[in-house]
C-alpha positions, 0 to 999 in steps of 0.5 A: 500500500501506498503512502500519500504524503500531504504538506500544509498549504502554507509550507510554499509562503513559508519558503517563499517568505524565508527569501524575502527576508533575506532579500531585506536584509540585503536591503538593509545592508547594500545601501547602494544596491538598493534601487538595483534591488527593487528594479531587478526584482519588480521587473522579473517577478512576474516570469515566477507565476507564469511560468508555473503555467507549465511547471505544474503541469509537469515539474511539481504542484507545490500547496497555494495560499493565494493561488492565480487563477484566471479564467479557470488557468492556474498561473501559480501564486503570490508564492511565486512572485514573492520568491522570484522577487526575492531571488532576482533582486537579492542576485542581482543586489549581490552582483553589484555589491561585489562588482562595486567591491572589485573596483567596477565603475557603479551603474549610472542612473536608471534609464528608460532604455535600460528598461527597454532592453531589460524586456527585449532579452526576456521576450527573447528568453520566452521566445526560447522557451516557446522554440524549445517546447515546440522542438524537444519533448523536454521538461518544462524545468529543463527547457527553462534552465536551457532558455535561460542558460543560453540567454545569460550566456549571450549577455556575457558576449555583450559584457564579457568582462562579467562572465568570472563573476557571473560565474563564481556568483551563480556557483554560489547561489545554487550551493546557496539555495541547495543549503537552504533546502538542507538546512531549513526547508526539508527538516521542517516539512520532511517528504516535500520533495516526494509530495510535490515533485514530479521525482520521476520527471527529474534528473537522478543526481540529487544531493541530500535528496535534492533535485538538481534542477533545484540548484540548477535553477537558483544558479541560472537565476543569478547568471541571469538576474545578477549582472541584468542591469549592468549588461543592459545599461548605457555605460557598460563599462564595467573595469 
């Protein structure tokens, strides 16, 4: 017989919240990192709920909250903005922080083309997706780790400068995230990963149960978010 392992509906907003916490306080302490915080973050936070329109077809089906529906089509939930929030702004507060620390010039003011371009790479990223779906039989998770992969590697021909610490950083944010999962996550809700991953559908290399593509997705997350502004912005001058 079977066992069906259940989670409480909150375990998600829990998590979710855990990283807007630490975002804050990043927030808190990169003082001049703050604008680059709030702008990377408000402006890649919607790509968290719609893309669960087709990772919770195939990847997993975490508990909601506050769940999106609209017109009868699940797009995640508050749960996911908030993460992807979190996540994108605190990589890419991150980034700076140490790019600023190596010497690097700082960005120069926030410019409406900058935004511009920040919106054409992520329309050239579901651009991808769509292409990869299409083509592969592939994965939702791993046709978005592939799609945003190649785009941050793209970025770093635009600002090759960038691309050690990119590197370094997004190695960081995945062990990061992996530890998280290790250290807080899975000891407070044991079986998670059994009662909302699709496990059969995922890569075998785990590490302590973990999927890879877990740690997979936090480290493309920052070679994407992280040096977002800095490969987008007018001045790309970066040493």
């Amino acid at each position: 017989m079977s066992l069906t392992l259940t989670m409480p509906d909150y375990a998600y907003m829990s998590g979710a919240l855990f990283w807007l916490a630490v975002w804050a306080l990043l927030f808190a302490i990169l003082k001049k990192q703050r604008t680059t915080m709030v702008v990377v973050g408000a402006l890649l936070s919607v790509a968290g709920p719609v893309s669960e329109y087709w990772s919770l077809r195939d990847y997993w089906h975490p508990g909601y909250l506050c769940p999106f529906i609209v017109g009868g089509i699940h797009f995640g939930g508050l749960e996911d903005l908030i993460l992807t929030f979190a996540l994108a702004g605190g990589c890419a507060g991150v980034f700076e922080a140490v790019a600023t620390r190596l010497g690097w010039e700082p960005l120069p003011p926030l410019h409406w083309r900058t935004v511009v371009r920040v919106w054409l790479l992520g329309l050239c990223g579901i651009a991808g997706f769509f292409l990869l779906t299409a083509v592969t039989t592939w994965n939702s998770i791993h046709v978005l780790l592939a799609t945003v992969t190649v785009v941050a590697v793209v970025m770093q021909t635009v600002q090759p400068s960038c691309a050690r610490l990119t590197l370094a950083l997004s190695l960081a944010a995945g062990v990061a995230y992996q530890l998280f999962y290790v250290l807080i996550f899975v000891p407070l809700y044991p079986g998670v990963f059994e009662a909302w991953w699709n496990l059969s559908a995922t890569w075998p290399i785990r590490w302590a149960g973990v999927p890879l593509e877990e740690t997979a997705w936090a480290a493309v997350t920052m070679a994407f978010a992280g040096p977002l502004l800095r490969v987008c912005s007018r001045n790309r001058s970066s040493e």
